[in-house]
C-alpha positions, 0 to 999 in steps of 0.5 A, spaced: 516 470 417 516 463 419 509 460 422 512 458 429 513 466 430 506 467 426 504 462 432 507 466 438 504 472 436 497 471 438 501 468 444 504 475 446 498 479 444 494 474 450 499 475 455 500 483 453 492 483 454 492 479 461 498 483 463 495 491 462 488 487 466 492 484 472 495 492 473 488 495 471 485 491 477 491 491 481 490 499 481 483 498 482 484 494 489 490 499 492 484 504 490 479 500 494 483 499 499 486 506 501 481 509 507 477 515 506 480 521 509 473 522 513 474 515 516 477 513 523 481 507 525 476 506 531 470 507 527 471 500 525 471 496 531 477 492 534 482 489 531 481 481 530 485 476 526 482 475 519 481 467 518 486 465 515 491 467 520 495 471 515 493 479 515 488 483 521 482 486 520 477 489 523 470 486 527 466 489 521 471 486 517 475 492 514 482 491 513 487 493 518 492 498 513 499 500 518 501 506 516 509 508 521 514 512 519 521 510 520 528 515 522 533 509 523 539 514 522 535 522 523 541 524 528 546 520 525 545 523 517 542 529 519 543 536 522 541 538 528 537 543 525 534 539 520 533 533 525 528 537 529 525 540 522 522 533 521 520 532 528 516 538 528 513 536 522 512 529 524 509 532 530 504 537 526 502 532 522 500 527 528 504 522 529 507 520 536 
């Protein structure tokens, strides 16, 4: 083995190791910011831009998570039965 790829080996183990800790503290966040089932969007206070003017907030300073659903072709793809199937189900589970 050469000792260029001797020399590369540390490299790769460094980059491997940052690697797994940018996912585990990525997941870590997308934990964090995951609501609990038990809080309200209205518990927060009203919606405000954040400062740096790219993500709203709320006053307390709770982030502003958005959550929609979306059935750009349901008539066009889907049968009549199964198109009103969504629809109850979207209905029976909150959404307007």
């Amino acid at each position: 083995m050469g000792a260029a790829a001797r020399a590369a080996r540390p490299a790769e183990a460094r980059a491997a190791r940052v690697g797994r800790l940018g996912w585990l503290l990525l997941a870590a966040l997308a934990a964090a910011a995951v609501p609990s089932p038990e809080s309200k969007p209205w518990d927060h206070g009203r919606l405000a831009v954040a400062p740096n003017h790219r993500y709203l907030r709320h006053e307390d300073g709770t982030p502003f998570f958005w959550l929609g659903d979306t059935a750009w072709r349901l008539f066009q793809k889907l049968p009549r039965e199964e198109a009103g199937r969504y629809l109850e189900d979207r209905r029976r589970k909150g959404y307007n």
